[in-house]
Each structure stands twice: as structure tokens, then as C-alpha cells.
C-alpha angles and dihedrals in degrees: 000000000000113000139185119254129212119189110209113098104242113176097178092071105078135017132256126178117235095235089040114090136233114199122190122328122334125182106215139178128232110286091022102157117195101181141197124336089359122155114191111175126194117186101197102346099305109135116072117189113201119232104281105018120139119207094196132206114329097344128142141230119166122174130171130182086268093048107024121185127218126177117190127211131316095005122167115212113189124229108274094016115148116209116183125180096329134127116232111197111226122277088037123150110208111190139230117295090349120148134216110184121199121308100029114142113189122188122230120286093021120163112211118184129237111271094017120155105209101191134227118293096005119159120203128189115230123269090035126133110210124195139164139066092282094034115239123169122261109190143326126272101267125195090280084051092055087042107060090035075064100053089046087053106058087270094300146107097178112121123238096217090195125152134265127252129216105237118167122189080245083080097070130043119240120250087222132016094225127354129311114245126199136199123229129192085339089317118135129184119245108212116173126233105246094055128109121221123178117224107253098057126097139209131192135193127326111013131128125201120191131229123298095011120150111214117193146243114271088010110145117194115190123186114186102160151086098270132039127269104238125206109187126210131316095354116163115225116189136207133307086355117148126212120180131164108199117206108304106016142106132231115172121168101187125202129319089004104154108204112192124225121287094025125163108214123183136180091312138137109229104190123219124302097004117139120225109208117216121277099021122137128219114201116203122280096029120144110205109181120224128289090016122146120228117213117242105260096006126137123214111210123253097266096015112151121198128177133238116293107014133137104229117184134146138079105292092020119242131168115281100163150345131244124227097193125034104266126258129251112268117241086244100061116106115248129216077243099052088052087082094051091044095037110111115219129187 
């Protein structure tokens, strides 16, 4: 999906939604749209947007020089949607709060349905919809596929083929330096200082987050009980993830849990070390041991208990292995280096 590059930086030429978020350096094509709530993150230059390809409302793309993204022309990505480290051929429709984890290589025109898990390292020929948790293909595009691609895409399929443009988040001031906390009922949030929280993300009552935590862009943490909600050292939460404790309840992240982008995190306890794979969902009451490993999309059960050390995935999560060692940090993980290159500054 070869493209060319220009250098200059030129923000007119595609549109990007105040509340949305620009990480890094991106290279994009003219009418590029990246909506609201948006985070798209490039460590390094290493996510490419096609001419004429949409990101819509909360979804994801993260890409890093290990996992690079790049998105070809015309490209649809749902709301909620979360791209890591895949390639996505031009004319391709990426449903709602699908996700294509690294390695994913789809062909042009592909269809893939709403909720999809397209796994690591899939490789999908063009013309193909895809469907399913884990993804499989379905059918092929037939002539009422193309049709409607057509209709979505001002009556045309013709590509654009026009070049990419540097663009970098220093090329845009923050709306705020570090987070924006809010009280509720007398309940203030305790941050410490070494953390480091983006800008766009939120946190609310009584919530308290350890030292050297990284807390994401979009991330809302909500605390409405009667006991804190407690984030240990040096925990990793992604994009666009959500964590709230109603009244009664507990939600404890201990030290080193590494939660993906779009997660869904109830009142839990995550024991140390454990890794959290985007898109999963924790229901309230859950008990997940430390250094686990939580499937991509998976949702573990309310009440579900797991020891320490499995490999838990499925929907609903079950499971599937033990570790015998606490897992490693995904590529895709932010690191305490990457924060002065995505750090926006005015």
C-alpha cells in the first residue's frame, strides 16, 4: 500500500473534531475525517491514513515502528472500532466496535461486521465480509455490496491516489496540560504526582491513582462508592477505556495491570501484572488473579473468579491456559519513553 509522502506539515486539509486526539506523527491524505472522541496514536510515524478515510466517534488506531498502521483510501472506521498495528486495503468498511488486532492484513473492498474480532496476523483477500468473535469470512462482496460502498462514497469508487501529508499533535495546543479531575458528592480524586494523565481523559470522585501510572487519552474513570477506587503503580490505562465503581461496589487495579484500549471495567479486582487486551469487558463482581492475560473482546462474566496466571479469552471468558511466567508488556502498551514524543504541547 505504497504512498506517496510530503513533507510539509498542512492541517487544512483534513478534518479533525475538537474533542477527537492526535498522538505523535500521522501521515494523512486530503478529506481525511477523524471524529469525535477519536484517538489516533503514531509512535514514530507509523500510522498512514489514505485520501478520503473517516476514524468515527470513539474509535482507536494505534500504531508503533514494530506494529505500523496503514489505512488506504476511502476507508470507513466504525465508532468504537480499535486498529492496531493492521493494514486495511482501500475501499474497506470496518464496523462498529470491531477490532483488528496487530498483524491483520485486509484486502480492498473488504466488509467487516460490527463487533468482529479479526485476530493477530489474519490475512484476508480482497472483496471478502468477515463476521464473527473469532472473525471468518462469510461471503464474498457481491454486486449490492459494491453498490451500496458506492452510495457511502459520493457515488464513487475511484480512488483519489493523492499524497500523504506529515502532520504531528505539536501542531495543535492542548486544551489542558494533564487530566481534568472532578469531585463528586465531596469526593476528590488523588493523582500522584508522577503520573501522567493525557488531556482528554477524566476522572471523577473517589478515585485514587499510584505513582508512575499513565492514564490514556479519552479514559474516563468514574468512582461513585463508598471506597475508593484504587489504581496501584505504575498501571497502563489505554484509550477510550472506561472504569466505574457504582455504590457498593470494588474496583482495584493493583500494580503493573495493563488495561488495552476500548475496555469496558467494572467493579473488579485485576491483580498485579495481569494484562487486559483491548476491547474486553469486566462485569462487576469479577475476581481476575495476578499476571493473567485477558483475551482481546472477551468478556469475563459478573462474579467470575480466575487464579493467578491464566489465560482467560472468549465471550463469555473461560480458561483456556496457564502461564508459567507473568506475561510481558504488548507492543502496543505505552512506555514512560514514548509520553515526550505524544505529549501535546501549545
Amino acid at each position: 500500500m505504497a504512498s506517496r509522502l510530503n513533507p510539509g506539515p498542512d492541517t487544512a486539509h483534513f478534518r479533525l473534531a475538537s474533542s477527537a486526539r492526535v498522538l505523535g506523527q500521522l501521515f494523512l491524505g486530503p478529506g481525511v475525517s477523524i471524529s469525535q472522541g477519536a484517538v489516533v496514536c503514531g509512535l514514530q510515524g507509523a500510522v498512514r491514513l489514505g485520501a478520503g478515510s473517516t476514524v468515527r466517534e470513539n474509535a482507536t488506531v494505534l500504531g508503533s515502528p514494530h506494529q505500523p498502521v496503514a489505512v488506504g483510501e476511502k476507508v470507513s472506521l466504525g465508532a468504537r472500532s480499535l486498529l492496531l498495528g493492521a493494514e486495511v486495503g482501500n475501499l474497506c468498511e470496518v464496523g462498529s466496535g470491531a477490532i483488528l488486532m496487530p498483524g491483520v492484513r485486509l484486502g480492498e473492498r473488504c466488509l467487516v461486521a460490527e463487533g468482529t474480532l479479526v485476530p493477530a496476523g489474519m490475512v484476508v483477500m480482497a472483496d471478502s465480509i468477515l463476521a464473527g468473535r473469532p472473525a471468518r469470512v462469510i461471503r464474498r462482496v457481491d454486486t449490492g455490496d459494491l453498490e451500496r460502498l458506492r452510495s457511502s462514497r459520493s457515488g464513487t469508487l475511484t480512488l483519489p491516489e493523492q499524497p500523504l501529508t506529515s502532520f504531528s499533535a505539536r501542531d495543535r495546543a492542548e486544551d489542558a496540560p494533564m487530566g481534568q479531575l472532578y469531585s463528586f458528592r465531596d469526593r476528590h480524586p488523588l493523582v500522584h504526582p508522577s503520573a501522567t494523565l493525557f488531556s482528554s481523559c477524566e476522572v471523577t470522585g473517589d478515585v485514587v491513582v499510584g505513582s508512575g501510572c499513565i492514564i490514556g487519552p479519552g479514559v474516563k474513570i468514574v468512582g461513585e462508592s463508598h471506597m475508593p477506587l484504587r489504581i496501584g503503580t505504575g498501571v497502563r490505562i489505554h484509550a477510550n477505556t472506561v472504569l466505574h465503581l457504582s455504590p457498593g461496589g470494588t474496583l482495584t487495579l493493583e500494580d503493573g495491570v495493563i488495561i488495552g484500549p476500548g475496555c469496558m471495567v467494572g467493579g473488579c479486582v485485576i491483580g498485579a501484572g495481569t494484562v487486559v487486551e483491548p476491547g474486553a469487558t469486566l462485569c462487576d463482581g469479577s475476581r481476575v488473579g495476578r499476571g493473567c492475560v485477558i483475551g482481546a473482546g472477551s468478556l469475563v462474566k459478573q462474579g467470575a473468579s480466575f487464579p493467578d496466571g491464566a489465560h482467560i479469552d472468549g465471550f463469555p471468558a473461560v480458561q483456556t491456559g496457564s502461564l508459567s511466567a507473568l506475561p510481558a508488556a504488548p507492543r502496543w502498551a505505552l512506555r514512560a519513553e514514548d509520553l515526550l514524543e505524544l505529549r501535546r504541547v501549545s
